[in-house]
C-alpha positions in Angstrom: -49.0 134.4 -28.9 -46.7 136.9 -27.5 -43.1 137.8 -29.5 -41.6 136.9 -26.6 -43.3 133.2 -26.8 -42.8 133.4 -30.7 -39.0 134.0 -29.4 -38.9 131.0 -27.0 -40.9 128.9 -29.4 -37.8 129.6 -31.5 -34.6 129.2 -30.3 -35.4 125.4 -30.1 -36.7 124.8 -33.4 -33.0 127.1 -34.5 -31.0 124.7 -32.2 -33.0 121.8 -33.7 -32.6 123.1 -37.4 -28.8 123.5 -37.0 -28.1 120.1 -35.0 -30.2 118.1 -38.0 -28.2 120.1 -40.7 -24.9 119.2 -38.6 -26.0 115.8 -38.6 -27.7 115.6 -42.1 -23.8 116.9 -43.3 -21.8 114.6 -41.0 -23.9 111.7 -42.4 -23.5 112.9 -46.1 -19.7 113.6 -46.1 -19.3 109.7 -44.5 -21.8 107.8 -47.3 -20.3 110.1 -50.0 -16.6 108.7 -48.6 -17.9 105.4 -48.5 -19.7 105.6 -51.9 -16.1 107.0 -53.5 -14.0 103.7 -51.9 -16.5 101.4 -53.3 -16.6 103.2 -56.6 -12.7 103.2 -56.6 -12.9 99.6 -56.0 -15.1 98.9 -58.4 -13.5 101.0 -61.2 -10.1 98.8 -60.5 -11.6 95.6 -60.1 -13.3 97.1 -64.0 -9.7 97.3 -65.0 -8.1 94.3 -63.9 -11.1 92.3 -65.7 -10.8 94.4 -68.8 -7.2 93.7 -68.5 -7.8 90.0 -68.2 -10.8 89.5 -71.1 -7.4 91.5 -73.6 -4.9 89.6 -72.4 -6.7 85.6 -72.7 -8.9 87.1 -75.8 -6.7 88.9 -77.8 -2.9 88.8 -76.7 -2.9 84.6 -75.9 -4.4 83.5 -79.0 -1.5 85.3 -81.4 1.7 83.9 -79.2 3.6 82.0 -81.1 6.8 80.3 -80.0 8.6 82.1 -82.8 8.0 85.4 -80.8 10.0 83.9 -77.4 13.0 84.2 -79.6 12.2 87.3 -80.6 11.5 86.5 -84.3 10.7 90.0 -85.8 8.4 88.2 -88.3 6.6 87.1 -84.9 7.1 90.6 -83.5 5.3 92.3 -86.4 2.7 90.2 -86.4 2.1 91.0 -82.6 2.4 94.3 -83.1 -0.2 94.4 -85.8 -2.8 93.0 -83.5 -1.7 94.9 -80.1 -1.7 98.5 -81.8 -5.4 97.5 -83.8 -7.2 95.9 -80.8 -5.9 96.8 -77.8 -4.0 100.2 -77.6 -6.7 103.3 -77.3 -8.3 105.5 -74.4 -8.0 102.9 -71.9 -4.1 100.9 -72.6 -1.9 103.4 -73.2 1.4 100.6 -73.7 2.0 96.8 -73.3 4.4 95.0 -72.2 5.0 90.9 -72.1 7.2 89.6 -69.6 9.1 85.9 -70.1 9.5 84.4 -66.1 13.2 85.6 -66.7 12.5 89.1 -66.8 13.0 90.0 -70.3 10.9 91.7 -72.0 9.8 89.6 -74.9 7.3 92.1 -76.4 6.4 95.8 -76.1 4.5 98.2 -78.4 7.7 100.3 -77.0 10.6 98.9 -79.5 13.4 99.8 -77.4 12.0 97.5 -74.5 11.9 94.7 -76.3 15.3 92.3 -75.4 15.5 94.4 -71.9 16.1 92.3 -68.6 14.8 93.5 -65.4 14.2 91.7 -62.1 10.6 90.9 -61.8 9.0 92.2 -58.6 7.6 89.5 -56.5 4.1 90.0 -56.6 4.7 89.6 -60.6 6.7 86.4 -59.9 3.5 85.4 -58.0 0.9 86.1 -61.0 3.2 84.1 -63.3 2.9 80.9 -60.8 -1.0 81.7 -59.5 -2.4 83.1 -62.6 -4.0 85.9 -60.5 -4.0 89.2 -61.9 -3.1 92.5 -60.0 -3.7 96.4 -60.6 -1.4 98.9 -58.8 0.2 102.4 -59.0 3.1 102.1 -61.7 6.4 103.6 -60.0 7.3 105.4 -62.9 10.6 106.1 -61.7 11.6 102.1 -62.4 13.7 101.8 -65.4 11.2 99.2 -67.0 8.9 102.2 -67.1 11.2 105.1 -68.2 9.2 105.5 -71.4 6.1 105.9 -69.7 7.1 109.5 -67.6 5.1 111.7 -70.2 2.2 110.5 -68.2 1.1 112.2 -64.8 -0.4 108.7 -63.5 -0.4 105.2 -64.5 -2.5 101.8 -63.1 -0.3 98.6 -64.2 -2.6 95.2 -64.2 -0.6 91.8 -64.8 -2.0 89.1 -66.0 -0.7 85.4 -66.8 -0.9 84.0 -70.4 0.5 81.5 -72.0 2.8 81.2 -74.9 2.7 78.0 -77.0 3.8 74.7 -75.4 2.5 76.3 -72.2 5.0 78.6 -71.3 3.6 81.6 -68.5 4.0 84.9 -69.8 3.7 88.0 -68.1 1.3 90.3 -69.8 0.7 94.1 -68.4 -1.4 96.8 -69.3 -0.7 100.4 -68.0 -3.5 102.3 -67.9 -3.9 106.1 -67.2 -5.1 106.7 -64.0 -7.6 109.5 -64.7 -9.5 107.2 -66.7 -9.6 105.3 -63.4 -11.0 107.9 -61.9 -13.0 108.8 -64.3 -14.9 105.3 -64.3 -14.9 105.4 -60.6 -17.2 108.6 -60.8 -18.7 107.7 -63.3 -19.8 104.3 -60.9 -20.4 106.3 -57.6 -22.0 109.6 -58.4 -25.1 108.5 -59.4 -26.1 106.7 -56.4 -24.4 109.8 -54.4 -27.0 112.9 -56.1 -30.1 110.9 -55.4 -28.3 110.0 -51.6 -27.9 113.9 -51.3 -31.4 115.0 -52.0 -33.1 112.4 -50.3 -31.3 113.7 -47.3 -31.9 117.4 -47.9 -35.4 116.3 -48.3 -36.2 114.9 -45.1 -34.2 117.4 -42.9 -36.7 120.2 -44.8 -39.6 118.1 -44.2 -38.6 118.1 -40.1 -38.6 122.2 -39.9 -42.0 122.6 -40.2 -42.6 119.7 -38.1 -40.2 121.0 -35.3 -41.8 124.3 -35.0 -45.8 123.2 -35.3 -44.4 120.7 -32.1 -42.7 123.1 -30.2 -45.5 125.3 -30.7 -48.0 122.8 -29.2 -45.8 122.2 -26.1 -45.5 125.9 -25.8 
């Protein structure tokens, strides 16, 4: 073969080479987009049920009516339980909401006996019992004591106090941890996605060029 048939032989297999890596990266960057979403998902849907299993499982089963009147005995006791099981590397504060909008119990003292309006989706937990997860607005008042952090997730839940009154209860958790579980979700389905990819569109060059050399 002649360098100017070598030549001819490859400006196709180049062209081919380059389109298949375009395509290889167009397809990469959209699975890898895809993957994060679903991971995201998946890493708030992990929060809201972690939020859920803390509030029936821990929070529900030490209300007592004592604690809607804000009975400090009630308070402590609450306390006790809230700062040993729940508060760590995922809850970073709690707060428990009566349908009025006072706050009947915080591991924040200087919340507890505050009145704010409660939002309507939170209305809507207290009457459906179905919990939510969103971005805290940290610029609320309710949530004043909670600006030290860059990013927050709230997730509301509904429990119930004694005699079967709805409670409010919310977790705020940091977003970074989040995030953290959302990689933690997506990324190992992504690196095997990746090299499977770059795998095949190696496995094509030789191909290409052994082809193109035949129809030369």
């Amino acid at each position: 073969m002649t360098s100017g048939d070598g030549a001819s032989v490859g400006r196709p297999v180049i062209q081919f080479v380059i389109g298949g890596l375009a395509a290889v990266a167009v397809f990469v960057l959209g699975s890898l987009l895809l993957l994060r979403e679903l991971g995201r998902r998946e890493a708030l849907q992990n929060a809201q049920e972690f939020a859920e299993l803390v509030g029936h499982g821990i929070v529900e089963p030490n209300l007592s009516a004592p604690l809607l009147r804000q009975d400090r005995v009630a308070i402590a006791n609450l306390d006790r339980v809230v700062q040993e099981r729940v508060l760590g590397e995922r809850i970073v504060r709690v707060k428990l909401w009566a349908p009025d909008g006072r706050i009947v119990y915080s591991d924040e003292p200087r919340l507890i006996g505050t009145r704010y309006e409660l939002e309507a989706d939170k209305l809507e937990t207290l009457r459906s019992g179905e919990a939510h997860v969103e971005v805290s607005d940290l610029r609320a008042p309710e949530n004043r004591f909670e600006r030290g952090y860059d990013a927050l997730h709230e997730v509301y839940t509904r429990v119930r106090a004694p005699g079967g009154v709805p409670l409010l209860f919310e977790t705020y958790q940091e977003s970074d941890s989040v995030g953290t579980s959302s990689r933690e979700i997506w990324l190992p389905f992504a690196v095997p996605l990746l090299a499977s990819l770059l795998l095949l569109w190696l496995t094509q060059v030789p191909l290409a060029w052994r082809l193109a050399h035949r129809l030369r």
